[in-house]
N, C-alpha and C positions, 0 to 999 in steps of 0.2 A: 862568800857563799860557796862553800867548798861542792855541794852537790852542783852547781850550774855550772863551775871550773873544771872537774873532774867528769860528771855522769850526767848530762843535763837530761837526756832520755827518762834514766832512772825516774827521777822525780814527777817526770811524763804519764809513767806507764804506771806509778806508784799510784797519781791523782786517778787516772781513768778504773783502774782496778776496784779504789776504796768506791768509787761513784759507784758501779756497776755494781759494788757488793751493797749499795742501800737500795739501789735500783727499784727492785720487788719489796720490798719493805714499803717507803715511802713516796716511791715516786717521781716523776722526771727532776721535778724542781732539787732537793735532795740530790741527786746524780749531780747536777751543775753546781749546786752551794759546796758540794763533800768535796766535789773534785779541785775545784778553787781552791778554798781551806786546805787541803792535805797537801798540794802542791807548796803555795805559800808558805804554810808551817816547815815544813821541809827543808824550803830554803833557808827561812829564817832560824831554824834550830840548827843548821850547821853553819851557821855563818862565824867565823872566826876571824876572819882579817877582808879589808875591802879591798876589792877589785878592782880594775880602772874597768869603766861601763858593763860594771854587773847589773846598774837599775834599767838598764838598754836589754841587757840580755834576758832578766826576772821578766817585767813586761814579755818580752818577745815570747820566754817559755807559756806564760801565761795566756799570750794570743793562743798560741799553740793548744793548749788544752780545752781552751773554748772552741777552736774550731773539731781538734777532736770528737770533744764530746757531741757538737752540735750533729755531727755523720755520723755517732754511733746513736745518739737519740731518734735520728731519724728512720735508723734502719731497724731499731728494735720496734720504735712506733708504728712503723709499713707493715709491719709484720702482728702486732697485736689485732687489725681487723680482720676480724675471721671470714675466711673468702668463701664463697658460696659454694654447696656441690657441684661438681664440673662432669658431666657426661661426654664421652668421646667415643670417637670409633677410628680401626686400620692404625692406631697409631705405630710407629715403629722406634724399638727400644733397643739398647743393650744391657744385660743383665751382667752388671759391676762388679756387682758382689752380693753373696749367700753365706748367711752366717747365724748360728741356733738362737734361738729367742726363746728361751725358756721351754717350752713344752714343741715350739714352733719351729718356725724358719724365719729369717726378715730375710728379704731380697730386694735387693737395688734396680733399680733400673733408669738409666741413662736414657730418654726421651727427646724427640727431635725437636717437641714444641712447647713442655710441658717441664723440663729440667729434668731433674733427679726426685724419683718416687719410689718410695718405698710400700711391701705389700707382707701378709704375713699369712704364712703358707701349712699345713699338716708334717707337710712332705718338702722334702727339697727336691723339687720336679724337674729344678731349671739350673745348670752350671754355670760358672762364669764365665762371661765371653761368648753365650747364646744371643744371638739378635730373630727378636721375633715382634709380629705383626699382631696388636689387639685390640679389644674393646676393653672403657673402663670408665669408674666413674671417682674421680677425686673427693679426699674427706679432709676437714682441717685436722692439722697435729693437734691431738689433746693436751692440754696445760693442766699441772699440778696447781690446786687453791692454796696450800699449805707448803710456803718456803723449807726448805729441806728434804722433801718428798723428792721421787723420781719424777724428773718431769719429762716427757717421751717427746715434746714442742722444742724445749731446747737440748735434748741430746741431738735429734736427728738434723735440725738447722744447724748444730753446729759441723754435720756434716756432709752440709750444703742439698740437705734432702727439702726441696718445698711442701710436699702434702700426703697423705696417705692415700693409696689408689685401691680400688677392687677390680683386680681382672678378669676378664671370659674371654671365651674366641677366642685363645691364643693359637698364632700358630706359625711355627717354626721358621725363617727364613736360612736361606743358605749362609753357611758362614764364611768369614770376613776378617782378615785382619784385624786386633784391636788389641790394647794392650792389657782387658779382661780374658782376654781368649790366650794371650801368651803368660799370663800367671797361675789360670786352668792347669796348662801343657804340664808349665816346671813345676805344679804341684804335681800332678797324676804321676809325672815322671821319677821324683823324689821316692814318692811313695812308693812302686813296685821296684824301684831300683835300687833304692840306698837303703841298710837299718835304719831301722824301727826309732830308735831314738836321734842316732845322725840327723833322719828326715826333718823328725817332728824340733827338732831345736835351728835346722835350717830352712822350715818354712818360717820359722815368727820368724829369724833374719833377713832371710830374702821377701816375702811377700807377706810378711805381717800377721800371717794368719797362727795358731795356738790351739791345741786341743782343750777340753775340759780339764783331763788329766793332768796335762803339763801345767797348767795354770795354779791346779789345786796342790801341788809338790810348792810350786814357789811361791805359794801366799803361804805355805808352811814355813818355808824358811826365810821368810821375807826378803826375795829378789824375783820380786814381779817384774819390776824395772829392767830387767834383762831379758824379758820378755817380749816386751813394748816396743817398736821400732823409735829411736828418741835422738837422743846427741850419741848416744855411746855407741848406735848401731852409723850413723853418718857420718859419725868420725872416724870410725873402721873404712867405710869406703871412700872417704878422702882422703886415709893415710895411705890406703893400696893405690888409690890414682895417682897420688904424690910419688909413691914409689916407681911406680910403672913412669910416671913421663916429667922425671926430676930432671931429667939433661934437655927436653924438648923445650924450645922456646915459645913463648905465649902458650904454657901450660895451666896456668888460671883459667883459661879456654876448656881444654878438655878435662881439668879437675872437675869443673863446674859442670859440664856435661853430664860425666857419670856419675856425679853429684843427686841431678836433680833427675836423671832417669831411672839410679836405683829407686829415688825419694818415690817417684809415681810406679816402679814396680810394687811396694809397700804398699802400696793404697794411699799413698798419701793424707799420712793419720795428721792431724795436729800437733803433735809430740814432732813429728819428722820434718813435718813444714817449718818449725821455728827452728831448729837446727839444721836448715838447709839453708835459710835467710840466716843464719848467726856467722855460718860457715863462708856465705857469699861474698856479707857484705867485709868480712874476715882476708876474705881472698881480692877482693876489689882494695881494699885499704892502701896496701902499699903500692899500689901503680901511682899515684899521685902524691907517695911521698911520707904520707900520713903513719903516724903510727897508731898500733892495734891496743884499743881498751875494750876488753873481754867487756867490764858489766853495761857499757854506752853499747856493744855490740848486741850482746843479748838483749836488753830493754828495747835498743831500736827493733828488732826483729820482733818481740812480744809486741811493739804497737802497730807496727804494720799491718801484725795478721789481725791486731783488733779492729781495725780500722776496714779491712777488708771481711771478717763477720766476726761481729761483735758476740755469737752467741759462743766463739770458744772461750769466754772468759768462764763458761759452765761445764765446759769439757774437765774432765779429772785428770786427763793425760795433759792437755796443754797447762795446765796449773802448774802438773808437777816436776815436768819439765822444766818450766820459766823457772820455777825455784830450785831447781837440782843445777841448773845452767847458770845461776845466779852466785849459786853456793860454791862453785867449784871457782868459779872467775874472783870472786869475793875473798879466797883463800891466800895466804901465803905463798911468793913463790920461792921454793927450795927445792933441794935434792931431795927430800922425802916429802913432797905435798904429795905424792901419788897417795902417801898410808894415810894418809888422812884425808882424801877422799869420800872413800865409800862410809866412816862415822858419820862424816860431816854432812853427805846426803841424807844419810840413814834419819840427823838426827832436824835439820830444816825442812825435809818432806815430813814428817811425824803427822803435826796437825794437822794437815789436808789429810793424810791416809788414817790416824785415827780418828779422823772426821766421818771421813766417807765407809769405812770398813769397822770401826765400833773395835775393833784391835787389833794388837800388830806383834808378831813374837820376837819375846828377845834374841832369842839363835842370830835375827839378823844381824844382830849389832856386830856381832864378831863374823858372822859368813859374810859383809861387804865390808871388810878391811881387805879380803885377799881375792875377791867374787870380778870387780870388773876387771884385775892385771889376767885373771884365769880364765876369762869369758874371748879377752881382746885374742889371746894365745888358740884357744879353743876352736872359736869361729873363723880367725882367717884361715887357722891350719886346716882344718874341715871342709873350708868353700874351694880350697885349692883343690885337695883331691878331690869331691863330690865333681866338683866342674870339670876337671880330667874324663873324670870314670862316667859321666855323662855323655861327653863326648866321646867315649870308646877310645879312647888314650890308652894307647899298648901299657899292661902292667899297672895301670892308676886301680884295677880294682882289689888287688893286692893289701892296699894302703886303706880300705874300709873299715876293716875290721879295729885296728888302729884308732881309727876317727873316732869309731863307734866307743871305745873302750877310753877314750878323752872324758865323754860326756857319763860314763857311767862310774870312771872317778870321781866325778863330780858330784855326782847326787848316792855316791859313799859318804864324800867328807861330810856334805851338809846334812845327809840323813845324822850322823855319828855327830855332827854340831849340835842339832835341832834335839840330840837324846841326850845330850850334856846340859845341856840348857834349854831346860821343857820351860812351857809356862810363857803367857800371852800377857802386853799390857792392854788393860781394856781403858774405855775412853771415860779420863777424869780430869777435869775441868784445870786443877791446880796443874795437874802435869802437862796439861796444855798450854796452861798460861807460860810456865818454865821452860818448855821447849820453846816457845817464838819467842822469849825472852836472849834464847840462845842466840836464833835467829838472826836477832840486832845487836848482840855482842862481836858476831860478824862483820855485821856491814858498820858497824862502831869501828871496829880494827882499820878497816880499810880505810875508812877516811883519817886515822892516825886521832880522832878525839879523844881529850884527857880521860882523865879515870874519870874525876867528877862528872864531864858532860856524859861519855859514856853512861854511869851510873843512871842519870834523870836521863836519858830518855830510854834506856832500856826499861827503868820506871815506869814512866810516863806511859810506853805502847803495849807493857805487859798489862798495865792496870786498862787500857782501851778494850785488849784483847779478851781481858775478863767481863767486861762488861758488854761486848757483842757475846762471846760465846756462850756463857751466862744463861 
């Protein structure tokens, strides 16, 4: 059993995944039979030669997915009874995060007794990192009747918001250190000090945040993913921590620190949390000797966070992440797997993004073969100077205009890509089937199966894929 040898995770987070995805269709029971069955088949469909005590280990994974499931069933089940309206009064919050909702405002607010509530606003009244004193009365999150719909229950659970709130009586208290109030600062800061584009491409790296604008360039050229705080932005800052404290002994220590403190300057999206758990437990590995398997690291990190809420399996960033992290560990390693990167994201995220977005432009395909060696170049050299010239570093502002003229090559090439190669694929069922097909020509490769096995089960899971998507 080549998957329980190699990747026992994988087939872990494979079983929980498929469960989760019948979930809303049919129901607890379904979730526990899918996740069994998909695990099992798994093993048994790569089993090529016997193990000494692989039927010790199969059980054991299989304990595993039963306990899994059993703590994610419960936690989506705690959560299906809809809790009564809740009246309060003087509560005292901080306001996390403010961000457009359509015509609106949604605002966060951090709560002493009440968790994380969100409220939706005309105006954005309220900054982040404002701590204030109110009255309010809690609503349940709405759920979609109709699987595929937006459903506002599990976007906002998955990040980690309990209820919707209506507030009055607000009022302002003095403020406070918080690490809402220090991502306010180096935004405002950005903004009147650094260009206009410099800024707005090193707020989404530093704290996450994206204007409408920038968002809508790069769903044109299909590198939204460079947008996203994810593995590519936490790789950046644990290749500079590496740099910075390479000669320093017990540096796993401070990698990890600035690690996971850029991770909570982001907002710690779900995209940024499984690549800070992929990169940990990465960094932990070899103190004991062990060595590093990329797809056992990534699956382990994708079940943890399931394990700890189960509704980011609805998140679109944590999906695409898990398979962009999958895809790249999955690959070949050579002197040229960098060029075949960004295809090979390009072409395993496909069905989740013409899932969710209805199409996707070609231009991409050729602007991520050269997009994240030019982003990685881009953004460290950018954070250097901005961080100088922030600091009033004699002569760092010099080097602005430079920075500035980085990012506005950039959205030269791709404008001049995106007008070479106009034209969008929109979402068609064949071509979906074809791309997950790709998918598992992948993870075929990696485990070295023949051509024949290869062949049946790329078979095998493209003809499944037809008949959910269907």
């Amino acid at each position: 059993m080549e998957l329980l040898r190699r990747t026992p995770t994988l087939g872990i987070l494979a079983a929980l995944v498929s469960g989760l995805a019948v979930y809303d269709r049919a129901g607890a029971w379904a979730f526990f039979i899918f996740a069994l069955l998909i695990f099992s088949g798994l093993c048994f469909i790569s089993h090529e030669r016997n193990i000494p005590g692989q039927w010790l280990i199969f059980f054991a994974g299989l304990a595993i997915v039963v306990l899994c499931s059993v703590r994610i069933y419960f936690a989506l089940s705690a959560s299906d009874t809809l809790s009564p309206e809740k009246e309060f009064y003087n509560e005292i919050g901080v306001i996390s995060q403010v961000r457009t909702w359509g015509k609106n405002y949604a605002v966060i607010i951090n709560t002493e007794h009440y968790g994380k509530l969100v409220t939706l606003l005309r105006f954005a009244e309220y900054t982040e990192g404002m701590r204030i004193k109110f009255d309010g009365v809690t609503k349940p999150l709405k759920t979609s009747e109709r699987p595929g719909n937006f459903d506002e229950k599990k976007y906002w659970k998955a990040r980690g918001v309990e209820s919707r709130v209506t507030i009055k009586n607000v009022e302002e208290l003095p403020k406070k250190f918080n690490l809402a109030l220090m991502r306010h600062k180096i935004s405002h800061a950005l903004t009147i000090k650094i260009p206009k584009l410099t800024a707005e491409y090193l707020k989404a790296a530093w704290l996450g945040q994206h204007t409408e604008e920038l968002d809508n360039k790069h769903r044109k050229w299909g590198t939204s993913h460079l947008l996203a705080v994810s593995g590519f932005h936490v790789g950046l800052a644990v290749l500079s921590a590496t740099l910075l404290f390479n000669k320093i002994k017990k540096k796993f220590l401070y990698i990890s620190l600035i690690m996971w403190g850029y991770i909570l300057l982001t907002g710690a999206a779900p995209s940024a949390m499984r690549a800070g758990l992929m990169f940990q437990l990465a960094l932990i590995a070899p103190l004991p000797g062990r060595k590093i398997n990329g797809v056992n690291t990534v699956s382990t990190a994708a079940v943890i966070l399931l394990l700890y809420n189960p509704f980011l399996f609805w998140d679109i960033g944590w999906r695409l992440s898990v398979i962009a992290a999958l895809t790249i560990t999955l690959l070949p390693k050579g002197i040229f797997t960098w060029l075949l990167i960004g295809p090979a994201v390009s072409m395993t995220t496909f069905p989740q993004v013409i899932t969710t977005f209805k199409t996707a432009p070609y231009a991409g395909l050729i602007i991520n073969i050269f997009s994240p060696l030019y982003f990685t170049m881009a953004f460290m050299i950018a954070s250097v100077i901005v961080f100088f010239s922030l600091l009033n570093f004699p002569a760092a502002n010099i080097f602005l205009l430079p920075a500035e003229g980085i990012f506005r090559l950039w959205e030269k090439i791709a404008d001049i890509t995106a007008a070479l190669i106009p034209g969008k694929m929109n979402y068609n069922i064949h071509t979906l089937v074809l791309w997950i097909g790709a998918f598992f020509f992948f993870v075929c490769r990696y485990f070295n199966f023949s051509a024949k096995r290869t062949l049946i089960i790329m078979s095998a899971l493209s003809f499944a894929a037809y008949t959910i998507f269907s």
